[in-house]
C-alpha positions in Angstrom: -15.0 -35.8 38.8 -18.8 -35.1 38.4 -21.0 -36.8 36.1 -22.8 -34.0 33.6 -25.8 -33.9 31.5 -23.8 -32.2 28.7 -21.0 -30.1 28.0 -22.9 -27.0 29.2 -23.0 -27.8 33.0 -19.1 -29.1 32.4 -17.8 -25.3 31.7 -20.5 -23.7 34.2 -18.8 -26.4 36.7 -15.4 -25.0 35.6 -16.6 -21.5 35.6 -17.8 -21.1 39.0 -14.1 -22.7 40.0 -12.5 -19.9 37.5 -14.5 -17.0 39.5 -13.7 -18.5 43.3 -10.3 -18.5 42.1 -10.0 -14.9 40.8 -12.2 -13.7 44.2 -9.4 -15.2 45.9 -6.8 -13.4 44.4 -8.4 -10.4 45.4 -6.9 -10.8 49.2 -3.2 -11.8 47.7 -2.4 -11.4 44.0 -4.2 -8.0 43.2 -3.1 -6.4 46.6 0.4 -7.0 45.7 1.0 -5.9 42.3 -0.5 -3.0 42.9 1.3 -2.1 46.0 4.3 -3.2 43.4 3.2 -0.8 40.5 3.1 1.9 42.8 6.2 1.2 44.6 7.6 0.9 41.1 6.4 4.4 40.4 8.3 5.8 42.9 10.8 4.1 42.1 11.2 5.7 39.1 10.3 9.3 40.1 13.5 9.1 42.3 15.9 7.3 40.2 14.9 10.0 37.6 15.2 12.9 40.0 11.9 14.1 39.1 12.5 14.5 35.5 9.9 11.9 35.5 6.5 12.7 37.3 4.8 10.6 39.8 1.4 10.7 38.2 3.0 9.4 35.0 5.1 6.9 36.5 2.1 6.0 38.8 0.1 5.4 35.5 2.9 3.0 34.0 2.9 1.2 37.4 -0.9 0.3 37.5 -0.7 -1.0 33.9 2.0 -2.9 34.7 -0.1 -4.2 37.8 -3.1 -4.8 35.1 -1.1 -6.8 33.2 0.0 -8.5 36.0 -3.3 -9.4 37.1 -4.0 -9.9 33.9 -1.3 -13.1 33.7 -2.8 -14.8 36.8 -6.2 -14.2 35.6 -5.1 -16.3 32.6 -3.3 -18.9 34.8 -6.5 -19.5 36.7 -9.1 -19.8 33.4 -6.1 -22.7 32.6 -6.3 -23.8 36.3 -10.3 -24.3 36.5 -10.6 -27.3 34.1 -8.5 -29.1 36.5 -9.9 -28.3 39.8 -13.2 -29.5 38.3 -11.5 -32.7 37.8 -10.0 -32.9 41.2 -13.6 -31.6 42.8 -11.5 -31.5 46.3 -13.0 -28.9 49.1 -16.2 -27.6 49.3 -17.7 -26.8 45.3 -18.0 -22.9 43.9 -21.5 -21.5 43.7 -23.5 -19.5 41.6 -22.2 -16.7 42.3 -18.7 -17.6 41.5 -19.4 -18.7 38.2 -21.3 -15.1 37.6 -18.0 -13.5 38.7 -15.9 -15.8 36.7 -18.2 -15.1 33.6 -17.9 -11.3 34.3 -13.8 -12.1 34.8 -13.9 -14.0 31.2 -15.7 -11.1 29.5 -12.9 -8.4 31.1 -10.1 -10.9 29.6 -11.3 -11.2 26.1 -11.7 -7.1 26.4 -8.4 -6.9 27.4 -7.0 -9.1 25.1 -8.6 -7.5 21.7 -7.8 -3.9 23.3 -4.2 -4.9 23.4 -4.6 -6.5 19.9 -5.6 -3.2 18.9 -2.4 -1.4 20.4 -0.2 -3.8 18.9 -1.8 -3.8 15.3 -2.0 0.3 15.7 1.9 0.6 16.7 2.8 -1.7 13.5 1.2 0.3 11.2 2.5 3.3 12.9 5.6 5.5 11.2 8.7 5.5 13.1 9.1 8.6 14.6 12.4 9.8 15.9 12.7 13.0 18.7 15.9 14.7 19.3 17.1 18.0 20.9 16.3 20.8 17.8 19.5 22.5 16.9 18.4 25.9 16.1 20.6 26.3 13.1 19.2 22.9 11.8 15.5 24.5 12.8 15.7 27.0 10.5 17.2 24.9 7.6 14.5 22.1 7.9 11.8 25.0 7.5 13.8 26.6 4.1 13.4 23.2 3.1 9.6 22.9 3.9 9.0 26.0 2.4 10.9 25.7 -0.6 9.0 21.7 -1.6 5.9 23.3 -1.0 6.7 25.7 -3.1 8.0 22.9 -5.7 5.0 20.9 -4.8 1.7 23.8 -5.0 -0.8 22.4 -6.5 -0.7 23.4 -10.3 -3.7 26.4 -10.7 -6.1 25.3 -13.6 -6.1 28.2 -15.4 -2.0 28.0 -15.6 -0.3 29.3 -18.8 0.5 25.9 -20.0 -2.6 24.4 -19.2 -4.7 26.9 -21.1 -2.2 26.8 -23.8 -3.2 23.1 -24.6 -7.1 23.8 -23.9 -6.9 26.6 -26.2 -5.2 24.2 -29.0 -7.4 21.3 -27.9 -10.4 23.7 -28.5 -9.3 25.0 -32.2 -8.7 21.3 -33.5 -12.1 20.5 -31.9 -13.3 23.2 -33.9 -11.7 22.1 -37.3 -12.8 18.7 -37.1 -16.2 19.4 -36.5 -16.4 21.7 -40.0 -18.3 19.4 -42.7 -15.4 18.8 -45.2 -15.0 21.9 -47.6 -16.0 22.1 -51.8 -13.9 21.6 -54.0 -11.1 24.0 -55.2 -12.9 26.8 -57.7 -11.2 27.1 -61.1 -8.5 30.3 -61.3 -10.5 32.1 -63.9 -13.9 30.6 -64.2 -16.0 30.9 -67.5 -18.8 28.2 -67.1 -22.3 29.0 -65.0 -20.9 25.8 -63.2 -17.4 27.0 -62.7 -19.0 30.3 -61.4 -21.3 28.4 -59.3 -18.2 26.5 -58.0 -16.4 29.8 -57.1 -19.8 30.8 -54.7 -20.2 27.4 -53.2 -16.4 28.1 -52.0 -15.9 31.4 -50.9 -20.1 30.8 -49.0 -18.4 27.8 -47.2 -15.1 30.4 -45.5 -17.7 33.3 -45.1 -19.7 30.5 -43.0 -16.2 28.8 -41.3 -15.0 32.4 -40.9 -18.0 33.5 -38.7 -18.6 30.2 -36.8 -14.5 31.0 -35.9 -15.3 34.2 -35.1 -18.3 33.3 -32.7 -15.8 31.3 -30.6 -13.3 34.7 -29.9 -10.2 32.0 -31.1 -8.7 35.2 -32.4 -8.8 37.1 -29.2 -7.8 34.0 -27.4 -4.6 33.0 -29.3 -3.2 36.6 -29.3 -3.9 36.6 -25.5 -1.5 33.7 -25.0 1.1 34.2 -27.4 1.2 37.5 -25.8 2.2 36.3 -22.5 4.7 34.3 -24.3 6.4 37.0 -26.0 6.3 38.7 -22.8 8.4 35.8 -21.2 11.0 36.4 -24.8 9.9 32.6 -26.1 9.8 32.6 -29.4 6.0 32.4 -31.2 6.9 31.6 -34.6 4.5 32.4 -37.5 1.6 32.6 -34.5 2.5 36.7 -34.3 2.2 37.2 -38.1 -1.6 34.5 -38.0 -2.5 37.1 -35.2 -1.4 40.7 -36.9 -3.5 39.5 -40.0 -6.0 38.0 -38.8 -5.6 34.5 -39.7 -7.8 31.6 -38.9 -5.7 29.2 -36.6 -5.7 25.8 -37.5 -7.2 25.9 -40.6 -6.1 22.4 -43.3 -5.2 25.8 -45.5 -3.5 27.3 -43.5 -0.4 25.3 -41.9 2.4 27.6 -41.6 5.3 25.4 -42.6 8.3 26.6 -43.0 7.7 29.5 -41.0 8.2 28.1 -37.3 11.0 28.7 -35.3 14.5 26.1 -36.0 13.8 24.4 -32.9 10.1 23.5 -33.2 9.4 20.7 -35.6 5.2 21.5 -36.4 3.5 20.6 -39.5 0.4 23.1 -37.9 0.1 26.4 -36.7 -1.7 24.8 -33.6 0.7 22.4 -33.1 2.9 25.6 -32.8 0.5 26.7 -30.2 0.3 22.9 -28.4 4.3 22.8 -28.2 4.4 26.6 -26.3 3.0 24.8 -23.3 6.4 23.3 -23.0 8.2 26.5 -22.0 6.5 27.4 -19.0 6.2 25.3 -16.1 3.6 25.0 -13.4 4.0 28.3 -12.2 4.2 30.3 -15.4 7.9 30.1 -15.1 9.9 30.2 -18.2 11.6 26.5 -18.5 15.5 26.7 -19.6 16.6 24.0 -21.1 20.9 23.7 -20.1 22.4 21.1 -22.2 
């Protein structure tokens, strides 16, 4: 074995024996395996009767010859260190350690394309492929038809959904009111009692038109409309709307007056729990116990 300045001219040394040895398998190695892929490829074309074609088969055979190659490549770069050490014959040039550093680069590209194939296929889905029976064809699209229909995206301006905006909106409303006067006297006598009775019925006449300015009215009889039109039952909601009742309102809570099944302290809670009767397609939910 050579004596070296440093590690550098070492691997050159062993570089330039790793690219002689690959131009030499250029007259042997590669000639065979790919007169082997292709023979392979016939091979298969036949055994297969044609059901396979030549051009694919051909295909499969030069990969296999690549990979091949690819092997005694691989036993060579393992190879080089040792013939270094050995230094027998006549010593590589130059130019076979340029064409063993080309040969290196074309094995690590290999190698991380093949990585890449192999990571791919892992995080692939298992696919299976069968013969489609026609009968089962036209079950498995019922099917797809009928989850998409089960699966639709739900529209946002949906019964339900502006059934719960509308609510959200009224309570929004409420809590936003400064807090109301106290109650006026039943017959006041007093300048102050009188004065009590304006401060009150100033603060609804005030309520009563900010209400009024937001179409809640017009809005609620819109939707419990659609319910009653579906037969679900709207409680005191279609007596609130024939007179004209603010929704909502701390006076007004309609209890008592809401149907068996509904347990709501609110009018808009009323309103909140209609929601629940429709589903995302403004179907009317049955409940079958």
């Amino acid at each position: 074995m050579r004596h070296y300045k440093s590690w550098t001219y070492f691997w050159w040394a062993v570089l330039q024996h790793f690219g002689r040895e690959c131009e030499k398998a250029w007259g042997g190695e590669v000639i065979a395996v790919g007169v082997g892929g292709v023979a392979g490829a016939g091979a298969t074309y036949l055994r297969t009767r044609g059901q396979v074609s030549f051009a694919d088969a051909a295909i499969e055979g030069l990969i296999t010859a690549a990979l091949f190659l690819a092997i005694y490549v691989l036993v060579h770069l393992f190879r080089s260190p040792w013939l270094e050490r050995k230094s027998e014959g006549l010593p590589p040039s130059p130019r076979d350690g340029v064409f063993g550093a080309i040969m290196l680069l074309l094995l690590f590209a290999g190698t991380a394309f093949v990585y890449h194939l192999v990571a791919d296929d892992l995080r692939s889905q298992i696919r299976l492929s069968a013969p489609a029976d026609p009968g089962q064809l036209k079950s498995l699209l019922e099917c797809k038809t009928t989850l998409a229909a089960f699966t639709m995206a739900e529209s946002k301006d949906s019964l339900r959904r502006r059934t719960v905006r509308l609510a959200a909106e009224i309570d929004k409303f409420w809590n936003d009111q400064p807090p109301q006067p106290g109650g006026p006297p039943n017959n006041p006598a007093t300048e102050e009692e009188k004065m009590r009775v304006q401060v009150w019925e100033q603060y609804w006449r005030d309520v009563r038109s900010a209400y009024d300015s937001r179409s809640f009215q017009e809005k609620v009889a819109e939707i419990v409309g659609a319910y009653q039109s579906k037969n679900i039952p709207v409680g005191n909601l279609e007596w609130s709307i024939k007179y004209n009742r603010m929704i909502g309102g701390k006076m007004y809570r309609g209890d008592g007056e809401t149907p068996p099944q509904v347990l709501c302290g609110t009018d808009t809670c009323l309103l909140r729990e209609l929601a629940f009767h429709v589903n995302a397609r403004d179907e009317v939910v049955t409940l079958d116990f």
